[in-house]
C-alpha positions in Angstrom: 12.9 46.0 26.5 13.8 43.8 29.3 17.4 44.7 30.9 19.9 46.8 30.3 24.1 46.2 31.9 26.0 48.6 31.9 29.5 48.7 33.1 32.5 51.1 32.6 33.4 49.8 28.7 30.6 47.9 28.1 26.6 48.4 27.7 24.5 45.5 26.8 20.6 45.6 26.4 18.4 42.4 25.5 15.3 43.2 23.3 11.9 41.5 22.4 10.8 41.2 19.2 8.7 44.5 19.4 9.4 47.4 16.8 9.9 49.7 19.5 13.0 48.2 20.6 14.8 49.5 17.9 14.7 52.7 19.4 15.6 51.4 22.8 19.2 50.2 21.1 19.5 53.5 19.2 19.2 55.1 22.9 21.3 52.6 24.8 23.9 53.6 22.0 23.7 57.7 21.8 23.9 57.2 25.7 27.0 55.2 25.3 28.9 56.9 22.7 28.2 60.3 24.7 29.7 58.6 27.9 32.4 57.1 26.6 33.3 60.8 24.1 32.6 59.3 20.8 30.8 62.2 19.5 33.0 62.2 16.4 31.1 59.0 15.1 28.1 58.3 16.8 25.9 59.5 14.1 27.5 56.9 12.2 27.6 54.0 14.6 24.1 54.9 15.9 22.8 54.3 11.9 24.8 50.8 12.1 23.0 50.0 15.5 19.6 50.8 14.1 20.4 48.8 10.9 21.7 45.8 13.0 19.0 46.0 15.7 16.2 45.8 12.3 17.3 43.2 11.0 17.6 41.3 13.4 14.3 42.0 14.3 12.7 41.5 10.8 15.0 38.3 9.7 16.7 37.0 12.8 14.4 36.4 15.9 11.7 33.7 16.0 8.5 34.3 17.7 8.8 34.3 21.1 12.6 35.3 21.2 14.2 38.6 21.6 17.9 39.6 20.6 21.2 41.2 22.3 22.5 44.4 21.4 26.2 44.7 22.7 28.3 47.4 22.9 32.0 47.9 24.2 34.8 49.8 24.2 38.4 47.8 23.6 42.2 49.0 22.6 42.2 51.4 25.9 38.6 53.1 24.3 40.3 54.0 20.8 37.9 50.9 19.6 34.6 50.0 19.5 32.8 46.7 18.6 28.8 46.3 18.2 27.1 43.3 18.1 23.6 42.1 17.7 23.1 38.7 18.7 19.9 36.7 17.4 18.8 32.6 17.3 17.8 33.0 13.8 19.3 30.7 11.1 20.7 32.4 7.9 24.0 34.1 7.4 23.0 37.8 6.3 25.4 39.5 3.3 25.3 42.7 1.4 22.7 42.1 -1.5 21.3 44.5 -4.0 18.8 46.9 -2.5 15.1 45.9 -3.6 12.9 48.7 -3.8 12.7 50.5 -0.5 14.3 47.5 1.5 18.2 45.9 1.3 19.8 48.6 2.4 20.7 47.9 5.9 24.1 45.7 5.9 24.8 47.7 2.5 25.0 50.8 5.0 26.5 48.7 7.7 29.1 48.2 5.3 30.3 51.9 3.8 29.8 53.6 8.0 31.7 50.9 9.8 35.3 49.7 9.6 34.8 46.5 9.5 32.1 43.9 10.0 31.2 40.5 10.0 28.7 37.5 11.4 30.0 35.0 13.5 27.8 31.9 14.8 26.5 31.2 17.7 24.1 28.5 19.1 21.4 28.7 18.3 22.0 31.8 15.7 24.4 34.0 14.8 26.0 37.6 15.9 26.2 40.0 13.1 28.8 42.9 14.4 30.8 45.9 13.3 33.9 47.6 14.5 34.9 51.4 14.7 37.9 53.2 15.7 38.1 56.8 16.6 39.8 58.6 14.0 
């Protein structure tokens, strides 16, 4: 993993395309959530970080390239957005799972409260939104 920002409502952390950086977003997210008292849906949002950060990895970076995992809190900290920013092309959607694979945005979809892709050049940013409830 290369660097990691952090500031009071915000935590950001660029990744390689390496498996193991996966884990580095799940970990730049429990340490978030458990800073900014989020306990009550990190298990949750953690799973949506770890499904985000995968596919980007499998199906959005490009040899070479890496991807952004952003995090932050808005709405005085009663809302939280995450976004995974890649330069791959394609505009991901919930499909039917195939086997053991297909799940991720399928779970993306039923955890978060809402989620979406927006584009960006070159790319896109998949991301999903939580409140505290």
């Amino acid at each position: 993993m290369d660097k990691t920002m952090q500031h009071e409502d915000l935590r950001e952390l660029f990744c390689r395309r390496e498996r193991r950086s996966v884990a580095a977003a799940r970990e730049v997210a429990r340490e978030a959530l458990s800073a900014w008292c989020w306990a009550a849906r990190a298990d949750d949002i953690t799973l949506c970080v770890s499904e985000l950060a995968t596919n980007a990895l499998v199906h959005g970076v490009p040899p070479g390239r890496g991807y952004l995992l952003r995090l932050w809190l808005y709405e005085q900290g009663a809302a939280l957005r995450v976004e995974v920013h890649d330069s791959g092309d394609g505009r991901p959607g919930v499909r039917e799972p195939d086997g053991e694979s297909g799940r991720g945005l399928l779970l993306v979809d039923a955890l978060a409260d809402t989620w979406g892709v927006g584009q960006r050049d070159p790319g896109k940013v998949v991301w999903c939104a939580f409140t505290l409830r």
